[in-house]
C-alpha positions as CSV (number, residue, x, y, z in Angstrom):
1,X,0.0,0.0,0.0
2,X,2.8,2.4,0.3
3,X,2.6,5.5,1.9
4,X,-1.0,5.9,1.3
5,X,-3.3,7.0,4.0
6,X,-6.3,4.7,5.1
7,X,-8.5,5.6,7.4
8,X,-10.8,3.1,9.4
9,X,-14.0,3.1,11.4
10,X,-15.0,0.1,13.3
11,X,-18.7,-0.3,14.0
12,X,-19.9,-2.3,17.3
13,X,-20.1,-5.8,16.0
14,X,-18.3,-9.2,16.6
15,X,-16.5,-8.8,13.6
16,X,-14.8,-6.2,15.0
17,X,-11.7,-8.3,15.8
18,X,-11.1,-9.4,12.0
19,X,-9.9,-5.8,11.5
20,X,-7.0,-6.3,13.6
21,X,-5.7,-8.2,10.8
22,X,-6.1,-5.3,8.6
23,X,-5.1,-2.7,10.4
24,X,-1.8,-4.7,11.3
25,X,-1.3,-5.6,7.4
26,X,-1.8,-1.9,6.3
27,X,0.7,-0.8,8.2
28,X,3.1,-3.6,7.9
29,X,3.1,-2.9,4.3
30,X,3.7,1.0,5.0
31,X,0.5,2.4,4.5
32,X,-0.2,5.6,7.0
33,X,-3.0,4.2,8.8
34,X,-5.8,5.9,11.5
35,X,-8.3,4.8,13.2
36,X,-12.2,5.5,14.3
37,X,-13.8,3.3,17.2
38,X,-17.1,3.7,18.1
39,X,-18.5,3.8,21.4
40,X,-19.8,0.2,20.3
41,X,-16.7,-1.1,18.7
42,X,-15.1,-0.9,22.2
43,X,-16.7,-3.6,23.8
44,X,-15.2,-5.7,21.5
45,X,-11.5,-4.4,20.6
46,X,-9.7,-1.6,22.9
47,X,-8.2,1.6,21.1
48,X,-5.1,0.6,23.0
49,X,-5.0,-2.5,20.8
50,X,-5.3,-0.7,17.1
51,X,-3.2,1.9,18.7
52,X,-0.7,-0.5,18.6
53,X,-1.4,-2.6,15.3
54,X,-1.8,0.7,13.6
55,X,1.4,2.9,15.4
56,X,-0.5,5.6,16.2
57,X,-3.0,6.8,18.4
58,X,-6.9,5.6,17.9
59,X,-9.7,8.0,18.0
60,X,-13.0,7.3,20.0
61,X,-16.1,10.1,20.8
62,X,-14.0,11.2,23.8
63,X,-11.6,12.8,21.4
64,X,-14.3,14.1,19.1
65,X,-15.7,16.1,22.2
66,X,-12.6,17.6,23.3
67,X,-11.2,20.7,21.8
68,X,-7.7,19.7,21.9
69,X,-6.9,19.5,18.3
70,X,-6.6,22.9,17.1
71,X,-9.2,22.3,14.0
72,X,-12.1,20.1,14.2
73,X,-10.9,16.3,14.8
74,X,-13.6,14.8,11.8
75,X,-12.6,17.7,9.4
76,X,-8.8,17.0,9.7
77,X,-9.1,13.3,9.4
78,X,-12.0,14.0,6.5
79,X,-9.7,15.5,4.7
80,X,-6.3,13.5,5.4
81,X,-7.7,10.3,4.1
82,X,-7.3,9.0,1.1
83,X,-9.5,6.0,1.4
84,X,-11.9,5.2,4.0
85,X,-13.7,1.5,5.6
86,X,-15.7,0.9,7.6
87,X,-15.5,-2.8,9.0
88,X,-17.6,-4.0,10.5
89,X,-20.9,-1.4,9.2
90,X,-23.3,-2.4,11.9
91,X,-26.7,-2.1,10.7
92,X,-27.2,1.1,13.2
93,X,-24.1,2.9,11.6
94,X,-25.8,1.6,8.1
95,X,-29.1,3.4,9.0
96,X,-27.0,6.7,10.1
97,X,-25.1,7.0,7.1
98,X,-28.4,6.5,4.3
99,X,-29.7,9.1,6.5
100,X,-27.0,11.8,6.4
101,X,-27.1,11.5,10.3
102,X,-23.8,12.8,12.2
103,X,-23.9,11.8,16.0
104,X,-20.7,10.7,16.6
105,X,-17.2,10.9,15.3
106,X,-17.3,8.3,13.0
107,X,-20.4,9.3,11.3
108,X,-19.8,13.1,11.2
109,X,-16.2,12.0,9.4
110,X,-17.6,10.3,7.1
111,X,-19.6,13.9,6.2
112,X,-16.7,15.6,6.0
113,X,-14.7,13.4,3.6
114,X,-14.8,13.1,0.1
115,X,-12.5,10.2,-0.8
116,X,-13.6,6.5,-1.6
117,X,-15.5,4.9,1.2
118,X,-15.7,0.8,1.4
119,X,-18.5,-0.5,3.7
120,X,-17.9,-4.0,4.8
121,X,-21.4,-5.1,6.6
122,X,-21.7,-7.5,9.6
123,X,-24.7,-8.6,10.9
124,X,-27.7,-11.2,11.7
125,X,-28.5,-13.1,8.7
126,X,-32.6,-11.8,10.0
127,X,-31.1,-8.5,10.7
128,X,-29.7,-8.0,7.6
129,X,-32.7,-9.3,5.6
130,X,-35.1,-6.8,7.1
131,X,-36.3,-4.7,4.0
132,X,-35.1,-1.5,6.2
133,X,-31.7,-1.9,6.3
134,X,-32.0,-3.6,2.9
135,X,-33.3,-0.1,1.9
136,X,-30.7,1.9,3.4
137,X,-28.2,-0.2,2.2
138,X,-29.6,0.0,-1.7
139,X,-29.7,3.6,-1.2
140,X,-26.1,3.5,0.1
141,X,-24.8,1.5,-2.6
142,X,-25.9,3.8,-5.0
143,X,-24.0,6.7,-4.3
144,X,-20.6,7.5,-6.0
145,X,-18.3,7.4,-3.6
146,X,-19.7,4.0,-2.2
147,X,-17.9,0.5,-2.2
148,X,-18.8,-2.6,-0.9
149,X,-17.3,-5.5,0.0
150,X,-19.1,-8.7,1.3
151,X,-21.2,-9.4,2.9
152,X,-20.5,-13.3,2.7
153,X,-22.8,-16.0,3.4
154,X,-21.2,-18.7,6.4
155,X,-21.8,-19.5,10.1
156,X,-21.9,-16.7,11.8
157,X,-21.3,-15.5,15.4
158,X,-24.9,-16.2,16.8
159,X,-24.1,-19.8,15.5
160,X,-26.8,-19.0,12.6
161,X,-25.6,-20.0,8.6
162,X,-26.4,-17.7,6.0
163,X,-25.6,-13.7,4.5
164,X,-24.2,-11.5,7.2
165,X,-20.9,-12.3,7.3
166,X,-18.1,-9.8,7.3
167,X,-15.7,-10.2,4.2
168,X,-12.8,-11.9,5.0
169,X,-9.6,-9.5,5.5
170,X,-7.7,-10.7,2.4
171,X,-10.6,-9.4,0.7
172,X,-11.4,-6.0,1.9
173,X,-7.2,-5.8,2.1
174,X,-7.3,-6.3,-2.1
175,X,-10.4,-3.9,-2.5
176,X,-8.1,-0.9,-0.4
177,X,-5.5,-2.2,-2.7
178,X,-7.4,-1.2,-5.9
179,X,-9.1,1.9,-4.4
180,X,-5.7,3.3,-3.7
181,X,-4.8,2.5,-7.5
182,X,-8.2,3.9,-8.8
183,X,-9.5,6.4,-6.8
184,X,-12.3,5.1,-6.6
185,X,-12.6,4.8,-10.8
186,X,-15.1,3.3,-11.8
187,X,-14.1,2.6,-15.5
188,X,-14.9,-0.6,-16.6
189,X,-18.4,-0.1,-16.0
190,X,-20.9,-1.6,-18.4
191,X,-17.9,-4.1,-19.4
192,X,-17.9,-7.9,-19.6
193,X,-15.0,-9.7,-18.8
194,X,-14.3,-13.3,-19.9
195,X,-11.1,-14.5,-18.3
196,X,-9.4,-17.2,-18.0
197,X,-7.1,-18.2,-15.6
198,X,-5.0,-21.7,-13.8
199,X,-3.8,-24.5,-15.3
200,X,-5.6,-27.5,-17.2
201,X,-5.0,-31.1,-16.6
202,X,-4.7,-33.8,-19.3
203,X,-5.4,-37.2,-18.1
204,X,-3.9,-40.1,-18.8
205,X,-6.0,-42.1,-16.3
206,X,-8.2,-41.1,-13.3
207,X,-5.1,-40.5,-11.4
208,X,-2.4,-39.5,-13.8
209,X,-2.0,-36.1,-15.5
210,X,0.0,-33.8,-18.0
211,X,-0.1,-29.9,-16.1
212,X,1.7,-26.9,-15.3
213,X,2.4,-24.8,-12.2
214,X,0.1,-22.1,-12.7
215,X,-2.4,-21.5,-9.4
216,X,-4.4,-19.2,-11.1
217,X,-3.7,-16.3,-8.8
218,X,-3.0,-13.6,-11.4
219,X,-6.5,-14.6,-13.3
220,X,-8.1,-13.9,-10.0
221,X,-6.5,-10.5,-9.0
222,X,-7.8,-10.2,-13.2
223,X,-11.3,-10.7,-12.2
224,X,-11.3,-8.7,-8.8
225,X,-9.7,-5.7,-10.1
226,X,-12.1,-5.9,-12.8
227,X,-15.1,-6.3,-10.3
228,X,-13.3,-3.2,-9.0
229,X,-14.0,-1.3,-11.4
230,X,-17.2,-1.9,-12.3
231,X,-17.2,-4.9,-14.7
232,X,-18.9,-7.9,-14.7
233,X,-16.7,-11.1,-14.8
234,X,-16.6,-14.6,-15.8
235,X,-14.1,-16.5,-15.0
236,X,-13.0,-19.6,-16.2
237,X,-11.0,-22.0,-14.3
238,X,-8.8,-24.8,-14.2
239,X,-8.0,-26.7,-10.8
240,X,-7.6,-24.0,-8.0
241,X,-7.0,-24.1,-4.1
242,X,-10.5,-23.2,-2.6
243,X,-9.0,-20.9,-0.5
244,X,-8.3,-18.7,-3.4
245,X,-12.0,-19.2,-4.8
246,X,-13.5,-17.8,-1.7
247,X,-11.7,-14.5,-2.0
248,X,-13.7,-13.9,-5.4
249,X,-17.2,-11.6,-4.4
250,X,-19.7,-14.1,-6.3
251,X,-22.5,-13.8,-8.6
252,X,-24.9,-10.8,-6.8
253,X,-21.2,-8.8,-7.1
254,X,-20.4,-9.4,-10.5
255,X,-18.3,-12.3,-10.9
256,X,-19.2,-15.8,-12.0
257,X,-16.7,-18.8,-12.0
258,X,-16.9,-21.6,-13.9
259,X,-14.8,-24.9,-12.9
260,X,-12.8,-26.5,-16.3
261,X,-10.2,-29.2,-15.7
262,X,-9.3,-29.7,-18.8
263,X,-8.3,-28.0,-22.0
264,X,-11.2,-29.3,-24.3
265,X,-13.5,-27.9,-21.3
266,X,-12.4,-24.6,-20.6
267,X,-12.7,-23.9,-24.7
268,X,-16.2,-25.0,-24.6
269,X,-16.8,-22.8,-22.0
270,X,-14.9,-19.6,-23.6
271,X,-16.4,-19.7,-26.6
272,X,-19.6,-20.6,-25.3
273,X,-19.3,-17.0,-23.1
274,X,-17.4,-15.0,-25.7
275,X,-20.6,-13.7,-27.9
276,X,-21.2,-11.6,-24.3
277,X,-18.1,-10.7,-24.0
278,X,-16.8,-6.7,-24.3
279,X,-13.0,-8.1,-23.2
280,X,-11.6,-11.6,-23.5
281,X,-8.0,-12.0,-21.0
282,X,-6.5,-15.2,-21.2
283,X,-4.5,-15.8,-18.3
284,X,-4.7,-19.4,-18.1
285,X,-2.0,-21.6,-19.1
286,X,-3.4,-24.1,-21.2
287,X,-1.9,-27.7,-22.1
288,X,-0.1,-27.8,-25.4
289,X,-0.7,-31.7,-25.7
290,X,-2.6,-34.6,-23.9
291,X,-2.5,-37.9,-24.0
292,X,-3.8,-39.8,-27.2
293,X,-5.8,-42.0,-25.1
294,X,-7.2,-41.6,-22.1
295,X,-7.7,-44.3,-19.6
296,X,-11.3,-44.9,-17.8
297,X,-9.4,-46.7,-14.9
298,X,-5.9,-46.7,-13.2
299,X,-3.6,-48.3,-15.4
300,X,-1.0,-50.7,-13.3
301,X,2.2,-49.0,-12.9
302,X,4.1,-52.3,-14.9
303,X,1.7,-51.3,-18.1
304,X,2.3,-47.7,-18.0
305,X,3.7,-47.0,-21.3
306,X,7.6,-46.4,-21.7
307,X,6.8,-43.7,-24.9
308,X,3.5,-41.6,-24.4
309,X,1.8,-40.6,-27.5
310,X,0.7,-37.3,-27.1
311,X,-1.8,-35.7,-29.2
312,X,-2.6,-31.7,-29.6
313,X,-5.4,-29.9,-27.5
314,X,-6.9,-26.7,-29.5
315,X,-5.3,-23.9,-29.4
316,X,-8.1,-21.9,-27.5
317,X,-6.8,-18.3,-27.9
318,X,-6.4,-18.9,-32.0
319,X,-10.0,-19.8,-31.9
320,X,-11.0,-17.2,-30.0
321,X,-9.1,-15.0,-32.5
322,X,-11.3,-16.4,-35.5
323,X,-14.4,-16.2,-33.9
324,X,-14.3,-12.7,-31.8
325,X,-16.1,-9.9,-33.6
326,X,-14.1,-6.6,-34.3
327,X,-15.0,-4.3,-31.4
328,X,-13.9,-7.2,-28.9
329,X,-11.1,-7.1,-27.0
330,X,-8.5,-10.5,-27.4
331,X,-5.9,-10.0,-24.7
332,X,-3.3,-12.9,-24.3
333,X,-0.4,-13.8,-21.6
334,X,3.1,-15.1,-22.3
335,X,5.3,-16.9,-19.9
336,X,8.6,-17.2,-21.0
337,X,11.9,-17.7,-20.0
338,X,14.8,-16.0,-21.6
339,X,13.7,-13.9,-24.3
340,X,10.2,-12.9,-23.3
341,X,9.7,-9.9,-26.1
342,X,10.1,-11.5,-29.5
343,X,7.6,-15.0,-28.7
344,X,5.0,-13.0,-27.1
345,X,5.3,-10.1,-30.3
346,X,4.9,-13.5,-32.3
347,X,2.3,-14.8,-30.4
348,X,0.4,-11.6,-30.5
349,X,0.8,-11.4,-34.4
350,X,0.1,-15.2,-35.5
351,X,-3.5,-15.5,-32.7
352,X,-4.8,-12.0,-33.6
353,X,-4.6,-10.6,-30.3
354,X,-4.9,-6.9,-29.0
355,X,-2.3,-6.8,-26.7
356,X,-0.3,-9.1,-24.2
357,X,1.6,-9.2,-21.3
358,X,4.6,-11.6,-20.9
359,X,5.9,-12.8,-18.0
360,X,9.5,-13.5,-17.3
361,X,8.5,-16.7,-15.3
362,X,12.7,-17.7,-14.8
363,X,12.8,-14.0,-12.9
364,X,12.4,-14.0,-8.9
365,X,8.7,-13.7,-7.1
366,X,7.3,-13.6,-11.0
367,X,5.3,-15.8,-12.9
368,X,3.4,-19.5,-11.4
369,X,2.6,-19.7,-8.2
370,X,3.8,-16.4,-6.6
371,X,1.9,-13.4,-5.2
372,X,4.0,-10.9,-7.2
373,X,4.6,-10.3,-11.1
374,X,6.2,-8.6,-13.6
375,X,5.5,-7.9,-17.3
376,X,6.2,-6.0,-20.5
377,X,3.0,-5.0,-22.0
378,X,3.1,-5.3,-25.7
379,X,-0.4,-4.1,-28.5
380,X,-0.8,-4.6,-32.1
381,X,0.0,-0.5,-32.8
382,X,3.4,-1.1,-31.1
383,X,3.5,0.4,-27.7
384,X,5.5,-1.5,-25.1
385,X,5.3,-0.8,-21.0
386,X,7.2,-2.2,-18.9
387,X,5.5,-3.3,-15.4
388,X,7.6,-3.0,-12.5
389,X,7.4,-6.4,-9.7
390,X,4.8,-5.6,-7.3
391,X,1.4,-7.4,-6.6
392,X,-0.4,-9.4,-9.2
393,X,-3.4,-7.1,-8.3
394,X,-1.1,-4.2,-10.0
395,X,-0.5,-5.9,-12.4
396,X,-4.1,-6.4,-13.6
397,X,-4.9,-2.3,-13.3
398,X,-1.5,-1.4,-15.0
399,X,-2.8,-4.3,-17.3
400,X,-6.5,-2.7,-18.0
401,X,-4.7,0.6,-18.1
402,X,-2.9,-0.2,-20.7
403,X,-6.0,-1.6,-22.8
404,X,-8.3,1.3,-22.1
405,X,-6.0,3.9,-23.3
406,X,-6.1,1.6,-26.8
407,X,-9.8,2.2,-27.2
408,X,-9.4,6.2,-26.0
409,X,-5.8,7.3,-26.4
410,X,-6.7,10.2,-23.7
411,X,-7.0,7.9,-20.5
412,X,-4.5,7.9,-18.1
């Protein structure tokens, strides 16, 4: 996060002690980081505690009432922030805010600020369903500045299952991430994204396959800074760790994943989505061959074969070339080693892509399975950008950057 400045309210809920976590990670990756506790919030966490996660002192309504500050406590942090949560957004704070009420330091901050404001909800699953606070939140949700994150569906405090629960802190750490990158831009609005992202698998026999090392963690942080920015996503997936699943928002936020082992799969499913498509990113590393025959059962290790004929899977991004319409966007990804430049300018050329990004995958924290990358962007009119390493979710803005400014030379 850098130097950036993050401020955070923390509502009176049980959730409360999940943004420990992100207070500590903020500033452990040098963001400036203050904090807003609600009388609420401090039966369940202690301003001496995010005091300490956050280095500096935490503000509750006793400082707001005291006029030791010079200027106005809620103007001067109103005004220093650059992006602003609230986690956990009980629904009391919920009802304040839809109403413009100001009662406390929190909610008279918010009034005062101007900068992105994420809302991470926490509540009842009963509570949260009552058509009041689904009210306030609609008419919340609908305002500019607004960003939401969660809530998830799970087992919640009260020991009840279903919506209510706070997003996880990886989550609202990544949606920070892209509103310090944005602004709060909300540019790919109106946009379908099809992407692709993970490995495939080519099975020899139910237990045996031909892959690759790709997670799928850059066609993830793909679809969530997409869903950042307004898009809606598919995304379509080889194998992937669940863990990495859950951080995507789901279907009522945008994004919709669809599970393809295999190579043959995951082009059925590409070109079954691309006629809806504004955007096509092909993140995925796809099989080059399979096995000529594929075995229903476990073969015996004594009649595994000594030579393995390997036959050709399509070549999904070719396809996809052929079959896109003109105003559709075909952006491809290139891990090489070596010489990344001239194969991916090839590559570009020979599948009719728009642009693509290749990956020095022999270079340190870049390429398969890491949580950083690095790239040199690369589009059919001959610009080249170089990304620098940093996070894979950078990577995707710098990416969509890069593409936007193709369609309307004048973004930034």
């Amino acid at each position: 996060m850098g130097h950036s400045r993050v401020l955070i309210g923390v509502g009176g809920g049980i959730a409360a002690y999940k943004v420990c976590e992100v207070v500590s990670s903020l500033a452990k990756a040098g963001a400036d980081v203050r904090v807003i506790l609600t009388e609420g919030a401090q039966r369940f966490v202690t301003p001496l505690t995010l005091a300490t996660l956050s280095r500096h002192a935490a503000y509750t309504d006793v400082d707001f009432w005291q006029a030791s500050h010079g200027r106005p406590l809620h103007i001067d942090l109103g005004e220093w922030a650059e992006v602003f949560l609230i986690a956990p957004l009980t629904a009391n704070t919920l009802a304040k805010l839809a109403h413009g009420l100001a009662d406390n330091l929190l909610t008279n901050t918010v009034l005062a600020s101007t900068c992105p404001l994420l809302l991470a909800p926490a509540m009842n699953t009963d509570m949260w369903e009552q058509p009041t606070v689904q009210r306030n939140w609609a008419q919340l949700s609908a305002q500019a500045r607004i960003h939401t994150v969660g809530p998830g569906e799970g087992l919640l405090a009260c020991d009840r299952t279903g919506a209510g629960r706070m997003a996880e802190p990886t989550e609202i750490l990544s949606h920070l991430e892209s509103l310090r990158y944005t602004h709060g831009r909300r540019d790919l609005g109106g946009k379908h994204l099809l992407i692709s992202a993970g490995s495939t698998r080519e099975f020899l026999d139910p237990v045996r396959f031909i892959g690759n090392p790709s997670t799928g963690k850059m066609g993830v942080a793909l679809a969530l800074a997409a869903q950042h920015r307004g898009a809606t996503v598919t995304l379509v997936h080889g194998p992937m760790e669940p863990s990495l699943l859950r951080s995507l928002p789901g279907i009522r936020h945008g994004v919709r994943a669809i599970a393809t082992p295999t190579a043959d799969t995951m082009q059925q499913q590409l070109i079954a989505h691309l006629p809806q498509a504004n955007w096509v990113v092909m993140a995925a590393a796809v099989a080059d061959v399979k096995p000529t025959t594929c075995y229903s059962t476990k073969l015996p290790k004594a009649d595994l074969p000594s030579q393995l004929p390997l036959s050709p899977v399509p070549d999904i991004v070719a396809e996809l070339g052929r079959q896109r319409q003109p105003q559709q966007r075909l952006i491809g990804f290139a891990a090489q080693t070596g010489d990344i430049v001239s194969p991916a300018l090839d590559k570009l050329k020979h599948k009719g892509l728009d642009a693509i990004a290749a990956n020095p995958i022999d270079q340190p924290a870049s390429g398969f399975g890491t949580d950083t990358n690095q790239a040199i962007l690369l589009d059919r009119q001959g610009r080249r950008r170089e990304v620098a390493p940093g996070s894979k979710l950078a990577m995707a803005h710098q990416l969509y950057d890069f593409v936007l400014e193709m369609e309307d030379p004048s973004e930034t």
